[in-house]
C-alpha positions in Angstrom: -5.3 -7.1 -1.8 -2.3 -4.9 -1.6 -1.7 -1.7 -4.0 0.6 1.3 -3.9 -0.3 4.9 -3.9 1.4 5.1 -7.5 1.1 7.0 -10.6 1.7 4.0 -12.6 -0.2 1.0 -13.8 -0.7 -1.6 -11.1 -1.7 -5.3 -11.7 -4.9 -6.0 -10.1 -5.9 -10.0 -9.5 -9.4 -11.4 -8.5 -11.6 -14.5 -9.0 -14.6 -13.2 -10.6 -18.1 -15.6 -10.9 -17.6 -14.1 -15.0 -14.4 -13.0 -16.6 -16.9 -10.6 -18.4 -15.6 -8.0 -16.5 -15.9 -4.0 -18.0 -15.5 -2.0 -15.3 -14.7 -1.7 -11.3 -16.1 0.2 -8.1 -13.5 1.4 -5.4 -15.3 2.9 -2.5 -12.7 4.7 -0.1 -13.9 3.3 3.3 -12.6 7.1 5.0 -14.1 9.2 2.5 -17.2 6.8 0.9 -16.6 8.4 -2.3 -16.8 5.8 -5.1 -14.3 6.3 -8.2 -15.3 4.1 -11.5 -12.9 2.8 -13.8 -13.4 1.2 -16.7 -11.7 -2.3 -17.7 -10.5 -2.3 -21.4 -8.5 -5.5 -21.4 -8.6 -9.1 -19.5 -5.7 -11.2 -19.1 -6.8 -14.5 -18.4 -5.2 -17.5 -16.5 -6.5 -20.8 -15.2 -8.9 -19.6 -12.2 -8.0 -16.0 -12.0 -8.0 -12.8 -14.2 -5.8 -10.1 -14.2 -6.5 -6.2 -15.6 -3.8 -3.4 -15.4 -5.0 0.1 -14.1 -3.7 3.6 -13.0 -5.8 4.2 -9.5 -5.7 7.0 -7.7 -5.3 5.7 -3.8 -4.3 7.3 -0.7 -1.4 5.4 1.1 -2.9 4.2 4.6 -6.3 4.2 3.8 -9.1 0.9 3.0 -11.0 0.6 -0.1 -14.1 -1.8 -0.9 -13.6 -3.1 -4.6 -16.4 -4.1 -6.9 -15.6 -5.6 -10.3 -19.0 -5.8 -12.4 -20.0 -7.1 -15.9 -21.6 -4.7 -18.8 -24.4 -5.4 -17.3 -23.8 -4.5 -14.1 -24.0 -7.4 -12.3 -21.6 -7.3 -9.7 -18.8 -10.4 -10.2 -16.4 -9.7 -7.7 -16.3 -8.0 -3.7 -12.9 -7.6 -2.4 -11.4 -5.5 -0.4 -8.1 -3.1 -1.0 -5.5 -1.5 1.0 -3.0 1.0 0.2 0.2 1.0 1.8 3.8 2.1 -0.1 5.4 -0.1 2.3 7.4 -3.8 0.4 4.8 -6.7 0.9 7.4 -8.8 2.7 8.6 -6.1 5.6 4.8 -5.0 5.9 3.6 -4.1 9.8 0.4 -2.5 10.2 1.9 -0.3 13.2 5.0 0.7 11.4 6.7 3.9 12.7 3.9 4.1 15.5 4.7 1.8 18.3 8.3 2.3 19.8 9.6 -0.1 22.3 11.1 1.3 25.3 13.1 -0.5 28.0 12.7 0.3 31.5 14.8 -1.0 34.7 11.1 -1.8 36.6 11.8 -5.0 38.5 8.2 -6.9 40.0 7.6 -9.9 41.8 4.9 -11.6 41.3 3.3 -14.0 44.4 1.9 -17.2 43.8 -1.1 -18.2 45.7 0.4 -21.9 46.9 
């Protein structure tokens, strides 16, 4: 799952065991601090659920997500990562690797 570092709501989607779900777990995998939020409303469709939430994410980094019930039985693992880069042009190595031409000329021998 894919989410912005964004002050706005985002659309979250999972496949829950229960669509009783009241409230979420995001454990930053750099950090392992654990933020809780709660889930006020539910949108349901066909296999999946969808909840709308402001979360506060750090662009670049990898989040372990836990949906539970009132209960708190946990309903849902998944995992998150937060990247403010378009979901189509997406490169995990963007703006790091740089290719570089060189005029290196080899030969290589076969053993024959």
């Amino acid at each position: 799952m894919v989410l912005k570092e964004t002050t706005d709501l985002q659309s979250i989607y999972i496949t829950p065991k229960s669509n009783a779900v009241t409230s979420i777990d995001l454990l930053c995998q750099e950090t392992n601090v654990t933020v809780n939020y709660s889930v006020t409303e539910v949108f349901t469709k066909s296999y999946y659920i969808r909840f709308d939430l402001v979360v506060a994410l750090v662009e670049g980094r990898s989040y372990t997500l836990k949906a539970k019930t009132a209960a708190g039985e946990v309903v849902f693992y998944g995992f998150v990562y937060c990247t403010n880069q378009t979901i189509s042009d997406y490169t995990i190595n963007k703006d790091e690797y740089v290719q570089r031409n060189t005029t290196n000329e080899y030969i290589v021998y076969d053993g024959d």
